[in-house]
Every structure is written in structure tokens, then in C-alpha cells.
VOGU-3710 file (C-alpha; in Angstrom, 3 decimals, decimal comma):
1> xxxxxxxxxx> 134,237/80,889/38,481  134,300/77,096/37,227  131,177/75,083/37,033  132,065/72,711/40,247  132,547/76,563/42,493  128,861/77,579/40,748  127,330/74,784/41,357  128,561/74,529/45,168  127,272/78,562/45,177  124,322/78,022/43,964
11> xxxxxxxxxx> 123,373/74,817/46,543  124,507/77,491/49,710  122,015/79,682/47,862  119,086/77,154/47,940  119,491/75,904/51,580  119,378/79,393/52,568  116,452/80,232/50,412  114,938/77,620/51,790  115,633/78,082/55,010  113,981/81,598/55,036
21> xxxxxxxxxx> 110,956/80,015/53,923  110,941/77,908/56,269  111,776/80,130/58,973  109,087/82,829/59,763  111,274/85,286/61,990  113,553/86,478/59,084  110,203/87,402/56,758  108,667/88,943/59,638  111,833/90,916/60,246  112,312/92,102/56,408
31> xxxxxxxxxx> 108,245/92,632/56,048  106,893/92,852/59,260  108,821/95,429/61,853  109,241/97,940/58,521  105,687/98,311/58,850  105,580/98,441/62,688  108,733/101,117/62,720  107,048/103,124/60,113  103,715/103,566/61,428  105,529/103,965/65,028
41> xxxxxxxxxx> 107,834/106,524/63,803  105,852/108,389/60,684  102,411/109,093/62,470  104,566/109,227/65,971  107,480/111,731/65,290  106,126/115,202/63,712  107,569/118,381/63,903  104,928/120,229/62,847  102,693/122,469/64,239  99,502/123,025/64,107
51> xxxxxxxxxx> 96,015/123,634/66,066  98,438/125,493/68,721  96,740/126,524/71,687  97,588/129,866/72,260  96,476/132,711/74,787  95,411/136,004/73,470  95,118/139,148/76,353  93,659/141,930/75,477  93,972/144,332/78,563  91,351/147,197/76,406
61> xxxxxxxxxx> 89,128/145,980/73,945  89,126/148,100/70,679  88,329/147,272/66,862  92,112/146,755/66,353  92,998/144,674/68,528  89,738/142,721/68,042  91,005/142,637/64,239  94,085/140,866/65,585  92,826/138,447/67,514  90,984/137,437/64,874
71> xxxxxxxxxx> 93,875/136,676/62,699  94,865/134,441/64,799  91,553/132,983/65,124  91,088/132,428/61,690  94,577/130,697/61,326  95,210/127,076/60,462  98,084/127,230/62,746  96,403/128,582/65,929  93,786/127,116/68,543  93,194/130,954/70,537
81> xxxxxxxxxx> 91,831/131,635/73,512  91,052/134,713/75,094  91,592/135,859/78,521  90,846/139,036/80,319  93,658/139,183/82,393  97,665/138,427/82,257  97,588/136,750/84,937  95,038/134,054/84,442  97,119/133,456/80,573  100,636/133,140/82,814
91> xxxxxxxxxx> 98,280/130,331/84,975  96,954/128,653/81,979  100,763/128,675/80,500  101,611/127,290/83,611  99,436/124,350/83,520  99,765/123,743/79,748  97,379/124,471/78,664  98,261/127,037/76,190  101,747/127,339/74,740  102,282/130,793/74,167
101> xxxxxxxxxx> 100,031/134,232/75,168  99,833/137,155/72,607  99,480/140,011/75,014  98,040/143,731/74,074  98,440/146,110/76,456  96,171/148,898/76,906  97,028/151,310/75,059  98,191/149,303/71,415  95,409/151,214/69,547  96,394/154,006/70,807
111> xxxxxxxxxx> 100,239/153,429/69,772  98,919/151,635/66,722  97,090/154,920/65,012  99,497/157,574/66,403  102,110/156,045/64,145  104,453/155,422/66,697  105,577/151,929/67,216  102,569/149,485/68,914  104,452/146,412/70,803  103,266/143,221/71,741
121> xxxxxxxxxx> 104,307/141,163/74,169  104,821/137,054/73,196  105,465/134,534/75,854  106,045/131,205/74,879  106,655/127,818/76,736  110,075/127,509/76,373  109,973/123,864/77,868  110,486/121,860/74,188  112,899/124,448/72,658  112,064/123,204/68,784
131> xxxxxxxxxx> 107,902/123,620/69,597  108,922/127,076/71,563  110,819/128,701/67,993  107,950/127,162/65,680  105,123/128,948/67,873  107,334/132,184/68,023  107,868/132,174/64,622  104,208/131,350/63,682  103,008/134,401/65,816  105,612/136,951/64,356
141> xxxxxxxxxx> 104,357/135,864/60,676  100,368/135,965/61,887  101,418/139,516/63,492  103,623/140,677/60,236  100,470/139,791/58,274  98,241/141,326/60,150  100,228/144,552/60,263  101,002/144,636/56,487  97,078/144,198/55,714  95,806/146,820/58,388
151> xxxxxxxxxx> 98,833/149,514/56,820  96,981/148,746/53,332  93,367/149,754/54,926  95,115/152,390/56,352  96,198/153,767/52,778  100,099/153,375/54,323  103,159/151,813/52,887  104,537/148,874/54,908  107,052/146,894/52,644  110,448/145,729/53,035
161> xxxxxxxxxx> 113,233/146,867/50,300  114,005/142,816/50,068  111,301/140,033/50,322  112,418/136,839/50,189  110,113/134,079/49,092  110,967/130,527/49,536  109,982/127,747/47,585  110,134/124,174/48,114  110,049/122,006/45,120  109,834/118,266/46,844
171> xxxxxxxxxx> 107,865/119,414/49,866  106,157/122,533/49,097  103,845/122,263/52,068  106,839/121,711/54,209  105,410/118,642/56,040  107,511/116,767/58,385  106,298/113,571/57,054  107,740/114,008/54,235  110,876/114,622/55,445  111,157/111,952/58,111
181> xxxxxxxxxx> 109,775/108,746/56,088  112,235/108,621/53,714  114,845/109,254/56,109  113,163/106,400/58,493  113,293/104,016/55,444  116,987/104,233/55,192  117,612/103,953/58,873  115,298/100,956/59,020  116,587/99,082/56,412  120,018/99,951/57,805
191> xxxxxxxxxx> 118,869/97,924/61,094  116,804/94,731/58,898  120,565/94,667/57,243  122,201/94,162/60,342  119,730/91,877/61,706  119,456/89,704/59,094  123,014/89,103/58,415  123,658/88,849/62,422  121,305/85,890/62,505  123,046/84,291/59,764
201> xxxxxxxxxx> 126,127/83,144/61,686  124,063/83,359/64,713  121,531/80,452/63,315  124,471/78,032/62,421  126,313/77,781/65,496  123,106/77,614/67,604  122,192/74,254/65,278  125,676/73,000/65,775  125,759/72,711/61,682  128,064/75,351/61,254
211> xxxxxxxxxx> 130,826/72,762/61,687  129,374/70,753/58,884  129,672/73,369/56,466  133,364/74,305/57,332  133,639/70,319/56,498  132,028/70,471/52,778  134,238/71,706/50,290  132,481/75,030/49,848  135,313/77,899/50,293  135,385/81,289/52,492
221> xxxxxxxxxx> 134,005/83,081/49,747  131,392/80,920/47,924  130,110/80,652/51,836  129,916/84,196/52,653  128,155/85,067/49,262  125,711/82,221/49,558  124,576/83,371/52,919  124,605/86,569/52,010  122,637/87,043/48,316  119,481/85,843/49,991
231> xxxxxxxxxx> 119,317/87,760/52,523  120,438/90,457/50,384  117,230/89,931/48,186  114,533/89,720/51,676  116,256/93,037/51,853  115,836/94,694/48,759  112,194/92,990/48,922  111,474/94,838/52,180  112,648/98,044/51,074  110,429/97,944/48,169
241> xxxxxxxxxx> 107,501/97,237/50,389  108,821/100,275/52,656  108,922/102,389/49,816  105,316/101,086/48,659  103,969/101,678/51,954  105,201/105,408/52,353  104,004/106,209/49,114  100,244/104,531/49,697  100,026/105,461/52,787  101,875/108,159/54,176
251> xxxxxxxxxx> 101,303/110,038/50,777  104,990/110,677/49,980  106,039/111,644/46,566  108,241/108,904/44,873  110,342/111,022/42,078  113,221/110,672/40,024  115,044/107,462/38,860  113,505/104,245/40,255  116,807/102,559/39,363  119,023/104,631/41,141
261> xxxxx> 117,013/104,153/44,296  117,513/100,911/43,613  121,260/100,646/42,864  122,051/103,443/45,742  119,991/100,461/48,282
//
């Protein structure tokens, strides 16, 4: 690049530069919605669950099954309530009011100390098919628990001949947040990019100047790259403030090389 195609560069660099100072709609678009789509999205979107109202029938009251019910009681994950009757738990499933009933029949102590196997019934909502599997899944492990600890009171042996214990390095509280933020920055940066760069053509012909410039001696390329490296910078500087604001305020861990964040933007 000679001095007369860097100099012509670097004056397409300038009028743009200024022009996004002087134009409020492309800072609000790289600062601005990033912070709109990531509230939106992060405190909007969350898959998981928890506080999940759930019906508990117990047909004949006993010490065991008064022992389960309270594991579920005493569970982050569950919101229980009891009803007498299967019927009123199928109405208040029904309504939504509850998303899934844990239901004991009559005679699960009874099954329970003979030895012999002591079933429960789980109905679920089966309306949001993701929420439906999460609730089934969180029941099985309160009920699993449950089971293992009353076989230890009991003095009996319930293990499996495998246990397999995840472990989550990044996320090790599996949060959804966590997992959708930095996702959502890459999508909404994806969009800024496209918006930005749209309205640079789009801005010229709508002032009628985009003649003009095809009139100056700047070429294709010292055009396209002077329109494009300051955008390209609003860009970079609203990903940084995206990353900023999901680690301050949505609490998400920023690891590993800085740099290659950057160079992989």
C-alpha cells in the first residue's frame, strides 16, 4: 500500500468514525440492544427447575411414607403439596397448578417392609415436554435417595455394581445461565454485525452521497475496508461490554485466554 492509497484509507476511516459519533443509532445498536437482548434473553430463557410444585397422595398415612414426603419437602427442587385423594391431585394437575403428583398407594409400607418391590406412581404434565423429563427425573433421584437412605436405617444393602458420578468443571452447578449467556453473546453480536454493516450501504444511498464517493478516487477495496474497520471496532467494543456485563451481572465465569476470545470475535 503506497502513501497516496493510505492516506485516501485512512480519510474513509475518519468520515466514518465520525459519522458514528455523530450518529446515535449505530452506538445504541453496538451498546444499547446487547444490553436489552441480554437481560431479555438471560433472566427470560431458563431451563432450570426449581421450586416445582408438585402433588404428593398418600392414600394411608404411615411413618414411611410420611418419611417420603418429607424428602421431597425438604428439597430445593420441590414446592409439595399434599392431597388426600387422587382425584383432587389429577384436578389440581389439571388446572396447573401442580406439575406432577407422587402417588402412594395404600399399601407401600406394607410392600416397602415385606421386601418385595413398593411402586409409586408419577404423573407429570406432559404439556412442555423439556419441564415434563426435568420433573420426572428430579422425582426418580428424590425417590432413589430416599430409598438408598431408608435401606441404610434398615441395616440393608442397596447399591449399584456401577455409580457414575458426573462432574462439571465450567458449570458445576449446572445452571442454565451459564450456558445460555455466552451462547446469547455470540448470537447477538452475530445480529449487531449484520446490522451495522447493512446500514452502511444503506446510509449512503439514502443521503444520495454514495454517488460522490464512487466519484473520488478511492478504489473498491480502500472503500469497503474504510467502511468496514469502524464498524468493525463499535463491534469488538460491544462485545467487550457484552462480555463485561455477563460476567458483572449474570455472574458467569470468564476463563481461559482473553486473547483468543478476542481473536476467535
Amino acid at each position: 500500500m503506497n502513501s497516496a492509497s493510505r492516506m485516501r484509507l485512512l480519510g474513509m476511516i475518519r468520515k466514518e468514525s465520525l459519522q458514528i459519533l455523530r450518529d446515535p443509532s449505530s452506538i445504541s445498536i453496538a451498546f444499547v440492544m446487547p444490553v436489552v437482548l441480554l437481560f431479555l434473553f438471560g433472566y427470560g430463557v431458563s431451563l432450570d427447575a426449581k421450586d416445582i410444585p408438585v402433588g404428593i397422595v398418600i392414600e394411608q398415612p404411615d411413618t414411611a411414607s410420611d418419611a417420603l414426603a418429607g424428602a421431597f419437602e425438604r428439597s430445593a427442587f420441590f414446592r409439595p403439596q399434599r392431597f388426600e385423594a387422587i382425584q383432587a391431585a389429577r384436578q389440581a394437575l389439571d388446572e396447573h397448578r401442580i406439575d406432577g403428583i407422587v402417588w402412594l398407594r395404600s399399601d407401600f409400607s406394607a410392600r416397602l417392609f415385606s421386601g418385595n418391590e413398593a411402586p409409586i406412581a408419577v404423573i407429570v404434565n406432559g404439556v412442555d415436554s423439556n419441564q415434563a423429563n426435568i420433573t420426572k427425573g428430579y422425582i426418580e433421584a428424590a425417590w432413589l435417595a430416599w430409598l438408598t437412605h431408608f435401606a441404610e436405617i434398615q441395616g440393608r444393602e442397596l447399591a449399584m455394581p456401577v455409580v457414575l458420578e458426573q462432574r462439571v468443571w465450567f458449570n458445576a452447578a449446572l445452571s442454565s445461565r451459564m450456558f445460555l449467556v455466552p451462547g446469547l453473546i455470540a448470537i447477538i453480536m452475530t445480529l449487531i454485525g449484520s446490522l451495522l454493516t447493512a446500514m452502511v450501504v444503506a446510509r449512503e444511498w439514502e443521503r444520495g452521497t454514495m454517488e460522490a464517493l464512487l466519484a473520488t478516487p478511492l478504489r473498491m477495496g480502500e472503500m469497503l475496508a474504510g467502511k468496514l474497520i469502524p464498524y468493525f471496532v463499535l463491534g469488538m467494543g460491544g462485545m467487550l461490554f457484552s462480555v463485561a456485563l455477563a460476567v458483572w451481572q449474570f455472574d458467569v465465569p470468564l476463563r481461559g485466554s482473553f486473547w483468543l476470545l478476542m481473536v476467535s470475535s
